[in-house]
N, C-alpha and C positions, 0 to 999 in steps of 0.2 A: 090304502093300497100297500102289497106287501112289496117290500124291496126286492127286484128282479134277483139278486146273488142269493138271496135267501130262498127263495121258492122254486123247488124242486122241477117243475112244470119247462124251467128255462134253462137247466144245468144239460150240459153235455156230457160224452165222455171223460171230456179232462179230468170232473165232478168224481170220478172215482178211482182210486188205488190200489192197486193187489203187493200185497209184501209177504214176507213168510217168517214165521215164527221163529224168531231167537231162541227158543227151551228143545223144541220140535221139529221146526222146519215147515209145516203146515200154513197152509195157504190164511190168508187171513185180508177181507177185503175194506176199505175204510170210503167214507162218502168223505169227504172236502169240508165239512163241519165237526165231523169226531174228531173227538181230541185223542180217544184210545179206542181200545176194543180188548174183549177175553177171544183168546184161542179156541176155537171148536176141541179140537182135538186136546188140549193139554189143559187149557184154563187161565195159560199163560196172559199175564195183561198187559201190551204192547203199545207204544204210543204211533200216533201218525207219524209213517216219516216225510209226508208232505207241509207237515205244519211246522211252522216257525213258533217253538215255544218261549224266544226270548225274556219275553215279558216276564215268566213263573220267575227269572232268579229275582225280579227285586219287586212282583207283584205282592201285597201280604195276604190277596184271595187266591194264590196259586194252590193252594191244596185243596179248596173247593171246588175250582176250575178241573186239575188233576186228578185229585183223588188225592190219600195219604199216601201211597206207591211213587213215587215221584220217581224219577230214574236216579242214577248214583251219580252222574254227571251234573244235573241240576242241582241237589241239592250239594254240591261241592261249592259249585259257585254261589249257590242264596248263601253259605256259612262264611264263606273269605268276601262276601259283601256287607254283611251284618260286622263280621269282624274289622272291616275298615272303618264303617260309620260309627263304630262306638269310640273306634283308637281316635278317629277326629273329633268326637264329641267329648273326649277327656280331655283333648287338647282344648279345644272351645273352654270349658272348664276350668281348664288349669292356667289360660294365658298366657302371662309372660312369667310364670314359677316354671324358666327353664330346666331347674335342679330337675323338677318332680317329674317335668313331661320325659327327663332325659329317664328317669329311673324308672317310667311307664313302658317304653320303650325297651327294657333293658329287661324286667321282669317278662315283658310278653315275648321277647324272643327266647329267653330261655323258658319260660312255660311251654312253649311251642314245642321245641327242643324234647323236653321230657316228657311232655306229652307224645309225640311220634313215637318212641320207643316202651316210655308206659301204658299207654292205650288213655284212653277217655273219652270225653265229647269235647273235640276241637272246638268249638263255638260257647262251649262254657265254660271249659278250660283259658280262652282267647278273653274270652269280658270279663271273667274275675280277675283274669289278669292286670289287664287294664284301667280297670277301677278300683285296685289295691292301693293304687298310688293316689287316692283322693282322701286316705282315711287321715282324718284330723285337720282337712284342709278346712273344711267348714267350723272348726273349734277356732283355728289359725292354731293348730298346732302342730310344727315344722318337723320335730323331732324323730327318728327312724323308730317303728314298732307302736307308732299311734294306733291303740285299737278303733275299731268302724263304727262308729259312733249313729245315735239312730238320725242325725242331721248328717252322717253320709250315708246313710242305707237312702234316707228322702233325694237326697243329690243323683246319686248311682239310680234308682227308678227312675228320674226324671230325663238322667243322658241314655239310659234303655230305653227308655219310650219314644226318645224321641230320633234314634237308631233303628226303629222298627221291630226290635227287639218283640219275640214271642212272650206271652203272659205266664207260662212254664217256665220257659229259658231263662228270664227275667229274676222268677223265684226261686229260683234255683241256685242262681248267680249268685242274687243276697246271702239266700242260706248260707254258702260256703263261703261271703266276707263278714257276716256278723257273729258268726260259729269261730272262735280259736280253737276250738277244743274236739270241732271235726264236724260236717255237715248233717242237716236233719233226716236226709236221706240215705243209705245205707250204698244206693249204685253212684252218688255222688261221692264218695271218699275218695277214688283215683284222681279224680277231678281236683278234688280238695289238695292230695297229697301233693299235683303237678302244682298248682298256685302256690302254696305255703313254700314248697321247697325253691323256686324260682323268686320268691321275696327272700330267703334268707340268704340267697347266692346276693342278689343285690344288694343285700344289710352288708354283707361281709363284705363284698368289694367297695364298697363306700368307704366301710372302715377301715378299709387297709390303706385305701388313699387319704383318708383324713391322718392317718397315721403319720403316711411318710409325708404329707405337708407339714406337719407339724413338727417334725423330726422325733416325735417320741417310739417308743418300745413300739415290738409287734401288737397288733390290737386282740381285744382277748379271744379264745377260740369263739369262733360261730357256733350259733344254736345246731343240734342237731337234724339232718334230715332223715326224709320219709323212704327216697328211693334211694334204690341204685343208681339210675342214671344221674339223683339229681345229685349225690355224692362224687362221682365220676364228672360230670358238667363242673362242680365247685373247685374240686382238684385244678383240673386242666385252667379256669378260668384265673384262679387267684394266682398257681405259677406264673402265667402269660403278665399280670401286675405287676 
């Protein structure tokens, strides 16, 4: 027997919705099980505004459900959900190496930072950030500029995956923490350049504080950066020290 809500035979008026097209303004009618529909008139693809899409931001078959068209409001929120689960899955990670979760932290908000104003992919910009602060943890080595070692590229997979991290996103992420010397991708470089330049803000600001505990000289100049912003973010941040 077919369930009564699904079998057209028993649906009412309710059963259907008229909206009008966002591009056009044309009439556009939906049954109570579409998820979307195209515009007659424009071609426009419009979601139900009767359905409750909640689920897409932290479903991982929402874009099978959807489509790859996803509206520009969902996929804001599937990227700042992915980007919470990884920040806590570094902290899982990282446990009580308060130093490191503090300089996870520190790096992703100034990556965020220079990313708004440099442009890139928020969400890969957001977990290489994040997983910058893992490199040499699995050698146990403490020291600031540990390069990403292939027992942290295996580490970082495994808090991606288990983040729900996409299989793209994911390789992408690596590329740009196991590359010093700039990602395998060519549209990934802005990306690259917001990460790299948001670790060396943190290099320096450590070292300035390690400086003045120790009462010695100013610490040496910081490595050079990529951007603008994130030369401007460095300035402002080491005065405020």
């Amino acid at each position: 027997m077919r369930c009564p809500g699904q079998d057209t035979m028993y649906w009412g008026p309710e059963a259907v919705c008229e909206t009008s097209c966002p591009k056009c303004g044309g009439p556009i009618e939906f049954f109570k099980d579409e998820s979307s529909r195209r515009c007659r008139k424009c071609g426009e693809k419009v979601l139900n505004p009767k359905m409750d899409f909640g689920c897409a931001v932290y479903c991982k078959f929402a874009s099978q459900c959807l489509g790859e068209d996803m509206p520009p409001e969902l996929l804001a929120k599937r990227t700042d959900l992915l980007k919470d689960r990884a920040a806590t899955e570094v902290k899982k990670f990282l446990g009580r190496n308060f130093r490191r979760i503090g300089r996870m932290l520190k790096v992703k908000e100034y990556s965020e930072k220079i990313q708004k104003a440099e442009g890139g992919d928020p969400a890969i910009v957001t977990l290489a950030a994040c997983l910058s602060s893992i490199a040499g943890v699995s050698s146990g080595i403490e020291g600031d500029g540990a390069r990403f070692s292939e027992e942290d590229a295996a580490s970082a997979q495994s808090i991606l995956s288990r983040a729900g991290t996409p299989d793209e996103v994911a390789s992408r992420v690596l590329s740009i923490l196991s590359n010093p010397e700039g990602p395998d991708r060519k549209d990934d470089l802005t990306n690259f350049k917001c990460v790299a330049d948001a670790v060396r803000i943190a290099e320096a600001v450590e070292a300035l504080k390690s400086g003045q505990t120790a009462g010695t000289a100013e610490p040496a100049d910081p490595k050079p950066l990529f951007t603008e912003t994130g030369r401007k973010l460095m300035e402002q941040v080491l005065n405020e020290k």
